[in-house]
Short mmCIF file of the C-alpha atoms (twelve columns), coordinates in Angstrom:
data_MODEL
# 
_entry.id   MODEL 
# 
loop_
_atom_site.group_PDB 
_atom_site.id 
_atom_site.type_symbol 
_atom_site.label_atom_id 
_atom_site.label_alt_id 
_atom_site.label_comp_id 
_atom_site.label_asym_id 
_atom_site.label_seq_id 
_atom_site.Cartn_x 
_atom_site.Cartn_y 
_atom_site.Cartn_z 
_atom_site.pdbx_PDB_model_num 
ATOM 1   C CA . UNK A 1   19.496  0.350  0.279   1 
ATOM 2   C CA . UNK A 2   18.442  -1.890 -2.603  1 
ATOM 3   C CA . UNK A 3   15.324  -3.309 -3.642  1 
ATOM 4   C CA . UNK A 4   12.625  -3.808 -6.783  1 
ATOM 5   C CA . UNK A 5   12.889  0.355  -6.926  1 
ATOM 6   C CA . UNK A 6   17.175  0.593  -6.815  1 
ATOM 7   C CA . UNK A 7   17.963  3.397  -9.461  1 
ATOM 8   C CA . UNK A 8   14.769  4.891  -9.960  1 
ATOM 9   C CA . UNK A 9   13.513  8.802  -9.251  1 
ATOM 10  C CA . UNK A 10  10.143  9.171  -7.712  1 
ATOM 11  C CA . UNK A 11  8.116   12.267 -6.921  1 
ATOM 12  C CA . UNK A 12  5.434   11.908 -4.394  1 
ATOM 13  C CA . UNK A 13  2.747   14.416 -3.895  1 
ATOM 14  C CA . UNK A 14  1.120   15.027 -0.558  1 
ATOM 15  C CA . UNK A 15  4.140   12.879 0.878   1 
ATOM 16  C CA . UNK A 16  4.324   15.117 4.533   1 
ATOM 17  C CA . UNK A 17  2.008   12.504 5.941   1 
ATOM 18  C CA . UNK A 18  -0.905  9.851  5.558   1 
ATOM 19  C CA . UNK A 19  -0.781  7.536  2.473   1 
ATOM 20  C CA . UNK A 20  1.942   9.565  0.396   1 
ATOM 21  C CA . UNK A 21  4.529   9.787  3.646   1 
ATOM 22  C CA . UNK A 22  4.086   5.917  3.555   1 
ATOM 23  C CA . UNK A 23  4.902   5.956  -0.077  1 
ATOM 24  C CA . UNK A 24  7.763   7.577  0.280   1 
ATOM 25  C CA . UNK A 25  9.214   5.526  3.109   1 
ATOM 26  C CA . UNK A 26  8.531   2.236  1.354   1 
ATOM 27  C CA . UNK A 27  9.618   3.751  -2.161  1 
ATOM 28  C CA . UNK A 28  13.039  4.816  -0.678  1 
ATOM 29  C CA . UNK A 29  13.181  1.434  1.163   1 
ATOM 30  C CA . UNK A 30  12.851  -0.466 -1.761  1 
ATOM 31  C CA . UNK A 31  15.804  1.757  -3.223  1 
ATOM 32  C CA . UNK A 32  14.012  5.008  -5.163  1 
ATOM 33  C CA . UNK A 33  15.265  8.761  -4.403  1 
ATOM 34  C CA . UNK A 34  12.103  10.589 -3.423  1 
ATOM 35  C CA . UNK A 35  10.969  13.839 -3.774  1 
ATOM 36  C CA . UNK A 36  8.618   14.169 -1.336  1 
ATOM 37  C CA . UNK A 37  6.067   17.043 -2.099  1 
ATOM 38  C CA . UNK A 38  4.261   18.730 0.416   1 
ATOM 39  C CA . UNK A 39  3.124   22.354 0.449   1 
ATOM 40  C CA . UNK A 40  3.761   21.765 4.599   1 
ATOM 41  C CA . UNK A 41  7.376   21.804 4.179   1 
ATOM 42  C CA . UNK A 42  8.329   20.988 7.916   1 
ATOM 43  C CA . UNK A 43  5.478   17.751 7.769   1 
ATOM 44  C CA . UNK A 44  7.823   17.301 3.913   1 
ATOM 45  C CA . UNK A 45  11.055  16.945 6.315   1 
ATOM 46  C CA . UNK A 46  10.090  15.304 8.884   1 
ATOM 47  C CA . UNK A 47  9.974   12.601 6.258   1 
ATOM 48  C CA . UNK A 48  13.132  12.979 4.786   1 
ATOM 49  C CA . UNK A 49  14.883  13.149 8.059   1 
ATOM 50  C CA . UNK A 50  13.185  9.722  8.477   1 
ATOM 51  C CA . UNK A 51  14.363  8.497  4.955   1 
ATOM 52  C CA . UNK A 52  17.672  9.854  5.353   1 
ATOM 53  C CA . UNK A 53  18.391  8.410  8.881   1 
ATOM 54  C CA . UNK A 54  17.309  4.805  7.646   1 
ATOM 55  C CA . UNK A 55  20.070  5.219  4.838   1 
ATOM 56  C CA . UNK A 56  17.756  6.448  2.046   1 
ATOM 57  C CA . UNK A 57  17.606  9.263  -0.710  1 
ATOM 58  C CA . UNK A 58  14.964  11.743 -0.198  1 
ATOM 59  C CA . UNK A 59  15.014  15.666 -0.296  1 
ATOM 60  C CA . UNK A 60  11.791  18.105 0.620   1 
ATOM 61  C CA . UNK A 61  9.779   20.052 -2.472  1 
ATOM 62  C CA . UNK A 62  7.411   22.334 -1.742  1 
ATOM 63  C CA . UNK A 63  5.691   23.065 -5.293  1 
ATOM 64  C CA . UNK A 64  1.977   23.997 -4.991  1 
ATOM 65  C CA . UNK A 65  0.734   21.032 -7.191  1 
ATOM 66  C CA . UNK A 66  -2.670  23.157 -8.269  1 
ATOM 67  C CA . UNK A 67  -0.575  25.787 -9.419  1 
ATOM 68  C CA . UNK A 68  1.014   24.700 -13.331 1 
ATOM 69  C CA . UNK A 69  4.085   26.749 -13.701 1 
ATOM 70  C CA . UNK A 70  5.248   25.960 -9.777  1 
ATOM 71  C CA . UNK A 71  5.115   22.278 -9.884  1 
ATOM 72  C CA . UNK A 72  7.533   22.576 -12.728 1 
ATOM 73  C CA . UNK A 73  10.071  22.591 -10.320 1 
ATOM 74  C CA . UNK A 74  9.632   19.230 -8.550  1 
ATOM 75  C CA . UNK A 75  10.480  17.843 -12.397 1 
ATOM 76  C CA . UNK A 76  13.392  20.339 -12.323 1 
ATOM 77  C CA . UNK A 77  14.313  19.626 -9.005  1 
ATOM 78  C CA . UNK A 78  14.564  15.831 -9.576  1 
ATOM 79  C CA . UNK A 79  16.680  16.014 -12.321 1 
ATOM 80  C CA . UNK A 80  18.860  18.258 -10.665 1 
ATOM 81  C CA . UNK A 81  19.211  15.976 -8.020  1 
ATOM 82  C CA . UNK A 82  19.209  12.643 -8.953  1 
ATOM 83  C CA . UNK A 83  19.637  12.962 -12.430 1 
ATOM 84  C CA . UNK A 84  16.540  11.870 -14.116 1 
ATOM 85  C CA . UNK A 85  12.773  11.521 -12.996 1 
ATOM 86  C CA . UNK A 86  11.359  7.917  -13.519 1 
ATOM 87  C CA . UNK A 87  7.934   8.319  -11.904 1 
ATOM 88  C CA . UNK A 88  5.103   10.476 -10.498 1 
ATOM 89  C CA . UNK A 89  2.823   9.346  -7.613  1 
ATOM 90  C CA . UNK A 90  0.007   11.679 -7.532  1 
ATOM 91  C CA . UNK A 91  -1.617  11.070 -4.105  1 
ATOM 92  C CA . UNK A 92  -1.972  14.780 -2.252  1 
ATOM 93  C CA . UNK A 93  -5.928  15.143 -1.487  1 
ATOM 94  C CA . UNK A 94  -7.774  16.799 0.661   1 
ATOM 95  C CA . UNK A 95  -11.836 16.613 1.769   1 
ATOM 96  C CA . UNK A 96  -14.688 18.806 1.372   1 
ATOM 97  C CA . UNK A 97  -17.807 16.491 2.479   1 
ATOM 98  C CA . UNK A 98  -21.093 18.124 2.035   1 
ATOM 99  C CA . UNK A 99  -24.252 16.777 0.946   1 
ATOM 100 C CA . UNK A 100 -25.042 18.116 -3.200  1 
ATOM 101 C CA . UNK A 101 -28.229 19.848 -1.810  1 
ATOM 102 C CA . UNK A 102 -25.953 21.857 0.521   1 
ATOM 103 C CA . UNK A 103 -22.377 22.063 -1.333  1 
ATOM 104 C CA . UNK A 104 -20.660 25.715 -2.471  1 
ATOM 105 C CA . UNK A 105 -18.919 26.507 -5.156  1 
ATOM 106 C CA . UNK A 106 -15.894 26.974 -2.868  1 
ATOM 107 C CA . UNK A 107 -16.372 23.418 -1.503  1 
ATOM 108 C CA . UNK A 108 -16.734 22.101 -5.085  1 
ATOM 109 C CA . UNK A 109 -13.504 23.930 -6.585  1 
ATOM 110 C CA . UNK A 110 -11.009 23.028 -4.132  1 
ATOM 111 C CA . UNK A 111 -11.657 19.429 -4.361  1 
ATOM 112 C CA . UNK A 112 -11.496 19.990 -8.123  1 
ATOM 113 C CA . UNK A 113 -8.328  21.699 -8.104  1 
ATOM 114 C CA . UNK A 114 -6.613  19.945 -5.312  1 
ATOM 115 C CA . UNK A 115 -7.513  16.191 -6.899  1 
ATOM 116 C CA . UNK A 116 -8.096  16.846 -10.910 1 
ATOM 117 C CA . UNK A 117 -5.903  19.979 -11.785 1 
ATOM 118 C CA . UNK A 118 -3.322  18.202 -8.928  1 
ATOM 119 C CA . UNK A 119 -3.196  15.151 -10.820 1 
ATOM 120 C CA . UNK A 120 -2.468  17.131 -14.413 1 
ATOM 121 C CA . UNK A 121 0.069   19.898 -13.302 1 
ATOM 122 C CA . UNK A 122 3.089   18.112 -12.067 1 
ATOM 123 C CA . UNK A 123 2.351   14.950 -14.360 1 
ATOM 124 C CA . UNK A 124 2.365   17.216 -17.214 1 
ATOM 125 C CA . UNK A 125 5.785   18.813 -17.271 1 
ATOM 126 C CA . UNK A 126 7.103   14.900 -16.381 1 
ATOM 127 C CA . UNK A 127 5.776   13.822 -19.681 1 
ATOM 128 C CA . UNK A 128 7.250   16.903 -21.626 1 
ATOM 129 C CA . UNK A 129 10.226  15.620 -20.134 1 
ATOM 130 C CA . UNK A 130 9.599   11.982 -20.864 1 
ATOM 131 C CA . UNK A 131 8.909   12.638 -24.513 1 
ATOM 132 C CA . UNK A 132 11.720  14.670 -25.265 1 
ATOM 133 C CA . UNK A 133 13.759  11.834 -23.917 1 
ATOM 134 C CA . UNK A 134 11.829  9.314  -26.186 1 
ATOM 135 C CA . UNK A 135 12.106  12.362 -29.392 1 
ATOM 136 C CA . UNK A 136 16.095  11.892 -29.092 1 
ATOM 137 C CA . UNK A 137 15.936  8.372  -28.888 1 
ATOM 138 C CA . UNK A 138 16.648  7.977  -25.354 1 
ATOM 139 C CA . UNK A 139 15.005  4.638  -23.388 1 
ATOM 140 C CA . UNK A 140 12.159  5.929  -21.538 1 
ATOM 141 C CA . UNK A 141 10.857  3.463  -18.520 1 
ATOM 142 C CA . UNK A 142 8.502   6.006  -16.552 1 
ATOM 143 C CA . UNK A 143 5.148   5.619  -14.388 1 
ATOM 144 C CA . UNK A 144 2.750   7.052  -13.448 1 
ATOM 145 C CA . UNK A 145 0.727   6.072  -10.446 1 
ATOM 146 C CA . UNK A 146 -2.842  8.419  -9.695  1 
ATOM 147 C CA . UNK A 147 -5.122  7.979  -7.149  1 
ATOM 148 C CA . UNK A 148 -8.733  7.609  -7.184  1 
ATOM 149 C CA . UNK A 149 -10.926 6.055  -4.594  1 
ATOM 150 C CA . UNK A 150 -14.058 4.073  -4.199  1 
ATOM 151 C CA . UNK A 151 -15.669 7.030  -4.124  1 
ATOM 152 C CA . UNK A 152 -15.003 7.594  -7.407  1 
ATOM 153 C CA . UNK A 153 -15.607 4.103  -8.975  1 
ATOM 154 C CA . UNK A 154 -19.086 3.807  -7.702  1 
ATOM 155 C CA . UNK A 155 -20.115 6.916  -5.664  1 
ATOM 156 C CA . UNK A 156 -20.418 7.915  -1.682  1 
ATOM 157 C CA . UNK A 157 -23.301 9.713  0.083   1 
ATOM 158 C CA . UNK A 158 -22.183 12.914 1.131   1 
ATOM 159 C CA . UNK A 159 -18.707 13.397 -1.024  1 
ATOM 160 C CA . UNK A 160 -20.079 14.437 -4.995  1 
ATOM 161 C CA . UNK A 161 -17.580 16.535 -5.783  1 
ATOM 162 C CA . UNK A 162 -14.925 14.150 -4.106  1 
ATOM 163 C CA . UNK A 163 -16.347 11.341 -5.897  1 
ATOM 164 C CA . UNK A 164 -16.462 13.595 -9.278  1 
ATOM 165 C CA . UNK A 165 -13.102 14.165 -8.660  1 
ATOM 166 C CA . UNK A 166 -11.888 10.763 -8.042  1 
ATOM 167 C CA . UNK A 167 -14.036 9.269  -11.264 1 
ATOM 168 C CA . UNK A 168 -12.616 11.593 -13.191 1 
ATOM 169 C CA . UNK A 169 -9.038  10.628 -12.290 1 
ATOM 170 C CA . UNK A 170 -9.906  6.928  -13.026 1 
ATOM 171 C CA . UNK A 171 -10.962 8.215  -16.555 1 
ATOM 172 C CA . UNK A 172 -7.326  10.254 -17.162 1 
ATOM 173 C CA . UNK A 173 -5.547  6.872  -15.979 1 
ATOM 174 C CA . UNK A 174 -7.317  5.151  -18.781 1 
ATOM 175 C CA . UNK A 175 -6.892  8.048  -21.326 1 
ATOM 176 C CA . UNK A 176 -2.983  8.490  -20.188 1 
ATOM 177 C CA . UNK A 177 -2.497  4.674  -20.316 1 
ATOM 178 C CA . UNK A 178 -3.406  4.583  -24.038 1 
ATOM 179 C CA . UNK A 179 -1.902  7.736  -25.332 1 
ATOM 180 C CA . UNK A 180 1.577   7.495  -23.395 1 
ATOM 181 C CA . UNK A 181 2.473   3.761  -23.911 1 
ATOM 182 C CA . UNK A 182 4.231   4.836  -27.202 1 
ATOM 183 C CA . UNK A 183 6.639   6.955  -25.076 1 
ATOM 184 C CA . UNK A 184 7.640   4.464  -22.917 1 
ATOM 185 C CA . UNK A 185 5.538   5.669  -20.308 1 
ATOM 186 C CA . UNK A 186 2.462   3.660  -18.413 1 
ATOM 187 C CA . UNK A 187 -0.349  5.007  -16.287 1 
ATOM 188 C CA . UNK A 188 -2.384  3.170  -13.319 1 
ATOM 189 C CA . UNK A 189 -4.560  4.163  -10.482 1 
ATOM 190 C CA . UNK A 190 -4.718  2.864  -7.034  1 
ATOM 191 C CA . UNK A 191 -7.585  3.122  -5.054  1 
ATOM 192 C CA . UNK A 192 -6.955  2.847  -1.179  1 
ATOM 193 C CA . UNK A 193 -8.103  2.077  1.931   1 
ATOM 194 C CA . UNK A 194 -6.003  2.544  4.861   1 
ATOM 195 C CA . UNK A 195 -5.881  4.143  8.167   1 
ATOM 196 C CA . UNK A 196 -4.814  8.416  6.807   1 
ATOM 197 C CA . UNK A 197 -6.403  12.088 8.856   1 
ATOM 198 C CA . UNK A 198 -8.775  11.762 5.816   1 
ATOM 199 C CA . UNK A 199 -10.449 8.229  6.706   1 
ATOM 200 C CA . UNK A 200 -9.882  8.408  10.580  1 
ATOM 201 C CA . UNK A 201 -11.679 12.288 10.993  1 
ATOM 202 C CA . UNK A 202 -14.839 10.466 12.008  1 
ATOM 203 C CA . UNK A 203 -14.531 9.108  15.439  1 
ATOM 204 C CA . UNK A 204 -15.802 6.072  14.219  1 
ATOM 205 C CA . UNK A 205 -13.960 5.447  11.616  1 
ATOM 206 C CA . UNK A 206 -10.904 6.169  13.926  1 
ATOM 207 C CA . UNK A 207 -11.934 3.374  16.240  1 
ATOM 208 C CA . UNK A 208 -12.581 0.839  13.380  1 
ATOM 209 C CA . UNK A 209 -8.963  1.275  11.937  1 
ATOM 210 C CA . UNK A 210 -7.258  1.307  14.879  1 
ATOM 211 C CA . UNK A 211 -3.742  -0.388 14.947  1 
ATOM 212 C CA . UNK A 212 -4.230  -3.638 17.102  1 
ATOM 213 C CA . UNK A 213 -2.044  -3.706 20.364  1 
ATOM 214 C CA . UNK A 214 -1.825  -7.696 19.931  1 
ATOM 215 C CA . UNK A 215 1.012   -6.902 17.297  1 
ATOM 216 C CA . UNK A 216 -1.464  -9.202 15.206  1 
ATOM 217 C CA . UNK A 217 -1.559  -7.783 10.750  1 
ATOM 218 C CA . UNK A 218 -2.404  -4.511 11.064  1 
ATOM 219 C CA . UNK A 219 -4.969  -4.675 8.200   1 
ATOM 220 C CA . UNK A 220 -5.563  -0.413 7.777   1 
ATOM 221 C CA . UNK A 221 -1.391  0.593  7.834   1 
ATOM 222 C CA . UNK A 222 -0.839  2.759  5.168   1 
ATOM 223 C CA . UNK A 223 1.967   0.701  3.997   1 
ATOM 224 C CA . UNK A 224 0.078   -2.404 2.778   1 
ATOM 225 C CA . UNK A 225 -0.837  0.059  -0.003  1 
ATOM 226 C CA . UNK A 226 2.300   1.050  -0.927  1 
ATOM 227 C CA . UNK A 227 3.778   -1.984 -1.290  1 
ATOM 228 C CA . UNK A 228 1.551   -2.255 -4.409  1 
ATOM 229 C CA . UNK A 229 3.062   1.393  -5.264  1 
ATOM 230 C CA . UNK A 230 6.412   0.777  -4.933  1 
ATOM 231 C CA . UNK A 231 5.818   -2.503 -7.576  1 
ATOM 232 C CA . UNK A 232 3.834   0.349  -9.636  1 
ATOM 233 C CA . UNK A 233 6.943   2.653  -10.016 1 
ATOM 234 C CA . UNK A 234 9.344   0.097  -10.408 1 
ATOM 235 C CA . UNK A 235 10.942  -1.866 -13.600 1 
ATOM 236 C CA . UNK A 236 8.572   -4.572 -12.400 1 
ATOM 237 C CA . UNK A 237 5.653   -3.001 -13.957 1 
ATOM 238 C CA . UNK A 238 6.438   -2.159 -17.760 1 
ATOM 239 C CA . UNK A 239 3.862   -4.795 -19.083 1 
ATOM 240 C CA . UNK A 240 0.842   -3.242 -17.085 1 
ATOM 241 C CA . UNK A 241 -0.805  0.189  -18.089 1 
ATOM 242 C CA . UNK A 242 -4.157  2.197  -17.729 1 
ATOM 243 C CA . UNK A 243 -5.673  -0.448 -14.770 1 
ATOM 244 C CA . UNK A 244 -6.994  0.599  -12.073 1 
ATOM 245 C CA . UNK A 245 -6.221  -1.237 -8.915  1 
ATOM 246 C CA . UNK A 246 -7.614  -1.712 -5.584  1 
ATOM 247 C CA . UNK A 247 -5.545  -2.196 -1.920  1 
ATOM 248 C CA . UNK A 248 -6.787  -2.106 1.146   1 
ATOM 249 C CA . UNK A 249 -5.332  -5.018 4.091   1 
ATOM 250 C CA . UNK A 250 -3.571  -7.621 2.149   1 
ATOM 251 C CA . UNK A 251 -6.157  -7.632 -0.770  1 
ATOM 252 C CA . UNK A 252 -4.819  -6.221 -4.346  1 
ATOM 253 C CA . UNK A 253 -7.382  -6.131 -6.711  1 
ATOM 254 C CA . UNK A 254 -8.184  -4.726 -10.025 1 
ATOM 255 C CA . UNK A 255 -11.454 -2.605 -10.631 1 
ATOM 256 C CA . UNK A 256 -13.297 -3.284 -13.990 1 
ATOM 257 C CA . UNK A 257 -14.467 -0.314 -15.798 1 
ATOM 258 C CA . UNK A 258 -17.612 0.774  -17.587 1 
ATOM 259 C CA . UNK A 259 -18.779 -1.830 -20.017 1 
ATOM 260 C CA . UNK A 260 -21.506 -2.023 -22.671 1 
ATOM 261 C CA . UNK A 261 -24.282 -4.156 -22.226 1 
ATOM 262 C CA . UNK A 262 -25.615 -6.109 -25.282 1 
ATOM 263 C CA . UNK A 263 -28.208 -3.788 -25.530 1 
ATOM 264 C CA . UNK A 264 -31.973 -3.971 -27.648 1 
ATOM 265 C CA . UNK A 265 -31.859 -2.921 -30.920 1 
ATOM 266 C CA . UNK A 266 -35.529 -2.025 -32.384 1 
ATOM 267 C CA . UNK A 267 -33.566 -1.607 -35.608 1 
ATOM 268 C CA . UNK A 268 -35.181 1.810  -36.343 1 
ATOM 269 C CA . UNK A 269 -35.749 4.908  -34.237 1 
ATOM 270 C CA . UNK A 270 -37.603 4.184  -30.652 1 
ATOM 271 C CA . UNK A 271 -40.577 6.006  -30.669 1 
ATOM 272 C CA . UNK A 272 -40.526 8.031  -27.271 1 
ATOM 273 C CA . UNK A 273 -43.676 5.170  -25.723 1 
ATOM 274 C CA . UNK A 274 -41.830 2.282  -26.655 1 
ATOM 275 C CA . UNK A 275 -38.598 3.552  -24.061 1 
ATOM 276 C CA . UNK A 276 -40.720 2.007  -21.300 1 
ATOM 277 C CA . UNK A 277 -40.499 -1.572 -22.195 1 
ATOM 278 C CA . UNK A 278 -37.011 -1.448 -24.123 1 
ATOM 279 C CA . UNK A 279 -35.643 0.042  -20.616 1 
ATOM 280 C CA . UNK A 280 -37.197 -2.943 -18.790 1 
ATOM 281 C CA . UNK A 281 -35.674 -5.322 -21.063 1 
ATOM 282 C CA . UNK A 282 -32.607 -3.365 -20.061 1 
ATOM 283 C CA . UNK A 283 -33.017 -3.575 -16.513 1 
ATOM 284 C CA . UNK A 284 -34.313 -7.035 -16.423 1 
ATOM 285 C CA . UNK A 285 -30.882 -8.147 -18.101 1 
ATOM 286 C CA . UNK A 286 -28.350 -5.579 -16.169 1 
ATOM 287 C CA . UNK A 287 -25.412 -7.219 -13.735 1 
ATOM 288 C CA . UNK A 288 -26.278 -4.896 -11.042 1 
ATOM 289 C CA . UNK A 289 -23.829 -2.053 -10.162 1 
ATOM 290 C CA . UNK A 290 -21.815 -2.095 -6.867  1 
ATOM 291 C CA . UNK A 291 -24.027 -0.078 -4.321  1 
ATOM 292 C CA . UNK A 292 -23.016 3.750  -3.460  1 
ATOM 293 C CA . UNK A 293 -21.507 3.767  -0.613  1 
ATOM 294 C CA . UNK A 294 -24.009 5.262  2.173   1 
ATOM 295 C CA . UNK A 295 -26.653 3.463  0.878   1 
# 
C-alpha cells in the first residue's frame, strides 16, 4: 500500500471500533503501520485482521491508556515493531451523561481519566521519545492528533464533565502546539461528528445518521473524518500546529479560540457600582458566542 502516510508509525487509541477503528483503516490505507489500541483486545483484532487482509501493517496493543507506566508499552511496542513511532492519535472516549445537578464523583472521574489523563499518558512517553531523538540530533517529523468535541468548544446540556473534558483537551493542543514545535513535533485537535456507539446510543440520533440505502454520500461515515486524520499524521502537515479543526460530512473547518475583546478601560480601579454599566458596554459590543448545545 502507498499513500500521503507511506513510512510513517501511528498509534491509535480506542482503535477496536467507532471513529479510531476508522482511523486506523484509512491510516494503514494511506500507507502508516498502526498500532491499534484498545483495552478490548478481540474488538483491537478484529481490526487488524481487517488491515492485514487488505495488505496493510497493523498489530493489536492493549495498554490501559489511563494508566501512565502501561501505555509505555504501545511507544515500546511501536518501535519494536516498525522501528520508530511518528504519531499519536488520541481518540479512545467513553460517555458519562448526567445533568451537573445530578452527576457523581464516579461519573465525573472516569470521563476525566478516560479523556484528559488518556490524552497525557501515552502522548507523554512519545515525546520523551521524540526529544531524545531531537537531543542527538536526529530529524524528528512527529504528530500529534487529540480529540475534543463540540462539546468542549462551546458546551452541551447534559455532558459537563464530558464537555470539561473535551475543553480541556482543546487547551493541551494549544499548549503542546507551542511548546513542542522546537522538537520537531506539532499538535492539533479534531473535533468530530460522525455516525460512532457514542453519537448513535439515542434512538434518535441513530435514525438521523443512518447510512442511506440510495448509495447516495454517506454524510455521518466515520471515515470522512479520518481522511482529515490521516493528512494530520502525515508529512503533509509539518507547517500546521496547535489548530483545532472541525469534520463532520465533507466540511473541514477550523475552530477559533478564545479571544479578547477590546475591552473598557476606566483607567483607574472600577468602583464595585460602576460594574453595571461597564458590563453593558461589554455586552452591548460582544460577537455573540455559539449557543450550548441543548439550548
Amino acid at each position: 500500500m502507498s499513500g500521503i502516510c507511506e513510512g510513517r508509525v501511528v498509534i491509535i487509541t480506542g482503535a477496536g471500533g467507532g471513529l479510531g477503528a476508522a482511523h486506523a483503516r484509512v491510516a494503514a490505507a494511506e500507507g502508516a503501520s498502526v498500532i491499534v489500541n484498545d483495552i478490548n483486545e478481540a474488538a483491537a483484532s478484529a481490526v487488524v485482521e481487517e488491515i492485514t487482509g487488505a495488505g496493510g501493517k497493523a498489530v493489536v496493543n492493549t495498554s490501559d491508556i489511563t494508566h501512565y507506566d502501561d501505555s509505555l508499552n504501545a511507544v515500546k511496542q511501536a518501535v519494536d515493531t516498525f522501528g520508530g513511532l511518528h504519531a499519536v492519535v488520541n481518540n479512545a472516549g467513553i460517555n458519562r451523561d448526567r445533568m451537573f445537578a445530578s452527576m457523581t464523583e464516579e461519573e465525573w472521574d472516569a470521563i476525566m481519566a478516560v479523556h484528559l489523563k488518556g490524552h497525557f499518558c501515552i502522548t507523554s512517553h512519545a515525546v520523551h521519545y521524540w526529544r531524545g531523538l531531537s537531543k542527538e540530533g536526529g530529524a524528528v517529523d512527529a504528530r500529534i492528533v487529540n480529540t475534543t468535541s463540540g462539546a468542549g468548544l462551546q458546551g452541551s446540556i447534559g455532558q459537563s464533565n464530558y464537555a470539561a473534558a473535551k475543553a480541556g483537551i482543546a487547551a493541551l493542543t494549544l499548549n503542546q502546539g507551542a511548546e513542542l514545535q522546537r522538537y520537531g513535533i506539532t499538535a492539533n485537535a479534531i473535533a468530530p461528528a460522525a455516525r460512532t456507539g457514542m453519537t448513535t446510543a439515542v434512538e434518535e440520533m441513530a435514525t438521523r445518521m443512518a447510512k442511506p440505502e440510495d448509495g447516495s454520500f454517506d454524510y455521518w461515515a466515520p471515515e470522512n473524518v479520518s481522511s482529515l486524520v490521516a493528512w494530520l499524521i502525515s508529512g503533509e502537515s509539518a507547517h500546521v500546529t496547535g489548530r483545532v479543526f472541525e469534520s463532520e460530512g465533507g466540511k473541514i473547518s477550523i475552530a477559533d479560540g478564545w479571544r479578547t475583546t477590546e475591552g473598557v478601560d476606566k483607567g483607574a480601579r472600577w468602583e464595585p457600582e460602576e460594574i453595571t454599566g461597564a458590563v453593558a458596554e461589554l455586552l452591548a459590543k460582544e460577537v455573540p458566542a455559539q449557543k450550548v448545545y441543548g439550548t
